[in-house]
C-alpha positions as CSV (number, residue, x, y, z in Angstrom):
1,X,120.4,86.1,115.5
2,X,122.2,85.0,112.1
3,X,121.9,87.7,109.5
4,X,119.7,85.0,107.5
5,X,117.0,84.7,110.1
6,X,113.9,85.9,109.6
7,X,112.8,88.7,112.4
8,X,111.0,87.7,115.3
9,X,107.5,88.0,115.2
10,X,105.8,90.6,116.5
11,X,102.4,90.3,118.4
12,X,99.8,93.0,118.8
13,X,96.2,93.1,120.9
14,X,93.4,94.3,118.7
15,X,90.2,95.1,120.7
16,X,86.9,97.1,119.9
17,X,86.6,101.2,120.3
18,X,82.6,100.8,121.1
19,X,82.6,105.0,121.3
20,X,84.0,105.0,117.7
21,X,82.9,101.6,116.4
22,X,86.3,100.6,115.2
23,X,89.3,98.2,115.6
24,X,92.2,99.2,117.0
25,X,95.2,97.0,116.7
26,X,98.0,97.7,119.3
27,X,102.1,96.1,119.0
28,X,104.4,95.5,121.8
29,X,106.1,98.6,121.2
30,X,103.3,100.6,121.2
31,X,102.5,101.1,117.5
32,X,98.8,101.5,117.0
33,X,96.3,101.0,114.0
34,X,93.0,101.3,113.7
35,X,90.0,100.2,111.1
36,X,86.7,100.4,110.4
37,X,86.8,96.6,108.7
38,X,88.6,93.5,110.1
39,X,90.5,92.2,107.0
40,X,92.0,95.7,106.8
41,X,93.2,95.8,109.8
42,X,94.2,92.3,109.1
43,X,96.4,93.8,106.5
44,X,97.7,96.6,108.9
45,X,99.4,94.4,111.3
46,X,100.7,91.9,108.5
47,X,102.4,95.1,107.1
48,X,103.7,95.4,110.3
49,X,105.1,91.8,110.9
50,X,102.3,90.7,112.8
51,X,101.6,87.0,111.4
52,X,98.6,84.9,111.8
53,X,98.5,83.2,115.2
54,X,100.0,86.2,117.1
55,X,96.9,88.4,117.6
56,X,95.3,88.4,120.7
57,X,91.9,89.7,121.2
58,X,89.5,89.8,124.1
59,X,86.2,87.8,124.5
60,X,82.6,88.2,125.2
61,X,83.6,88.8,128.9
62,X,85.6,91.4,128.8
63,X,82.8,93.9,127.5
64,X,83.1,96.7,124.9
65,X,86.4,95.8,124.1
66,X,86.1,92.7,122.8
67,X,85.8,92.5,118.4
68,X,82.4,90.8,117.3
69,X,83.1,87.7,117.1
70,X,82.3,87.7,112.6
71,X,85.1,90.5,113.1
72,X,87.8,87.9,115.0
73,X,87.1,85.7,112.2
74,X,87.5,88.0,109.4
75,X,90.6,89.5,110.9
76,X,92.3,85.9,111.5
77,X,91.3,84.3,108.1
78,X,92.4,87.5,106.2
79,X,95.8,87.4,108.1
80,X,96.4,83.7,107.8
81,X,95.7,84.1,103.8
82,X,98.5,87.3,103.2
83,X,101.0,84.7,105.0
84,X,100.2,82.0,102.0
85,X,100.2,84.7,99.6
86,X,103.5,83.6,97.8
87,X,102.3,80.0,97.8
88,X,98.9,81.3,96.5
89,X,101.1,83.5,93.9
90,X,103.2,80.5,92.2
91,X,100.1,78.3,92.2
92,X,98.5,80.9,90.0
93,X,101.2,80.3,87.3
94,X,100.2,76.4,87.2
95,X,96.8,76.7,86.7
96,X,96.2,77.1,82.8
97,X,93.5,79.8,82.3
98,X,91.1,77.9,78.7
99,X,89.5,80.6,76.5
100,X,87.4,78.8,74.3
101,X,84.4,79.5,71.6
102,X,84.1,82.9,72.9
103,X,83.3,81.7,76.6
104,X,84.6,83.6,79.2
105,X,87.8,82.7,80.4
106,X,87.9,79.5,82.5
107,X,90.2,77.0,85.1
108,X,89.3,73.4,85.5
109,X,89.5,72.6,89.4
110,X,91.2,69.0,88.6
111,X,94.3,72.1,87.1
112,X,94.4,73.3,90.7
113,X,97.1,72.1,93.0
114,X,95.7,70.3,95.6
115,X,96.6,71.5,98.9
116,X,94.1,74.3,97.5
117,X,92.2,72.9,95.4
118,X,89.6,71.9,98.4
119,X,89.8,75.3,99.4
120,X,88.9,76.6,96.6
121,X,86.1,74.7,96.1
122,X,84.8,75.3,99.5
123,X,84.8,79.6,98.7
124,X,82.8,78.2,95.3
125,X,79.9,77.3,97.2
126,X,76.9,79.1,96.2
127,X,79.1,80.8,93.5
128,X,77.8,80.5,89.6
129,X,80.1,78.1,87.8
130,X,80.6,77.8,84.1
131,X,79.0,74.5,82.4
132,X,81.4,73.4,79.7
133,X,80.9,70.4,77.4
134,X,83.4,68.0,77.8
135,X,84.8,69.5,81.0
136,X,84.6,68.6,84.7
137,X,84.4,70.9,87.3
138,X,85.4,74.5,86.5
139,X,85.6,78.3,87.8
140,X,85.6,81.5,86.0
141,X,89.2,82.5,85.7
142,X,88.2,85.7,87.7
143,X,87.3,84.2,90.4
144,X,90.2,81.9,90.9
145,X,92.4,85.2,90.8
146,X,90.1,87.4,92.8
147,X,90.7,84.1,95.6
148,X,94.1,84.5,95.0
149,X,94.3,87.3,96.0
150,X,92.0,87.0,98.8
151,X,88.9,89.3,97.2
152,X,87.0,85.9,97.0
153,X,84.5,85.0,98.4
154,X,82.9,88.6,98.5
């Protein structure tokens, strides 16, 4: 390994504790974590170099043990979102945030960049949108940053 690799990825086994009705999130080595919510422990095993794509979990078949599937779900979204983060990050920088006539703060979704622009859109759904004259589609500014930052949707 060059000194400019990056390290290997790790890979880690999260499965359910039905007696204690938590996660708990196991490396290679050993190293264990364990949560009550999926996207935290999601944020465990990123903090441990665990990446998105290298979590295995067990299914229906294997009893107890295996994470509701809404859990599985939660765990590999949040997981694949803290690996875009610095993506997510610089995009927030090109979006122009418009205060205007004493409206709340707003982002037109046309400003977006568009490998997330879609995205974005899709976590909108059933979300209250400002209506400004003269404007096409547009977000409240906090929600653009709360989905940037992965706190959106709630």
């Amino acid at each position: 390994m060059k000194p400019d690799d990056p390290p290997p990825m790790k890979k880690a086994r999260v499965t359910h504790d039905a007696a204690r009705d938590m996660l708990r999130g196991v490396l290679e080595d050993g190293t264990t974590f364990e949560a009550y919510d999926p996207r935290e422990m999601a944020e465990l095993l990123f903090a441990a170099g665990v990446r998105h794509g290298h979590v295995s979990m067990p299914d229906w078949r294997e009893g107890d043990i295996a994470p509701a599937t809404g859990d599985k779900i939660a765990l590999n979204f949040r997981l694949k979102q803290l690996g875009q983060a610095p993506e997510r990050y610089a995009a927030l920088h090109t979006v122009p945030v418009i205060e205007r006539d004493g409206r709340p703060p707003y982002v037109r979704l046309a400003d977006i960049p568009t490998p997330w622009q879609e995205a974005f859109r899709d976590a909108l759904r059933g979300s209250a949108c400002p209506a400004i004259k003269g404007e096409a589609e547009c977000a409240y500014a906090w929600d653009w940053r709360d989905w940037l930052d992965g706190r959106f949707p709630h």
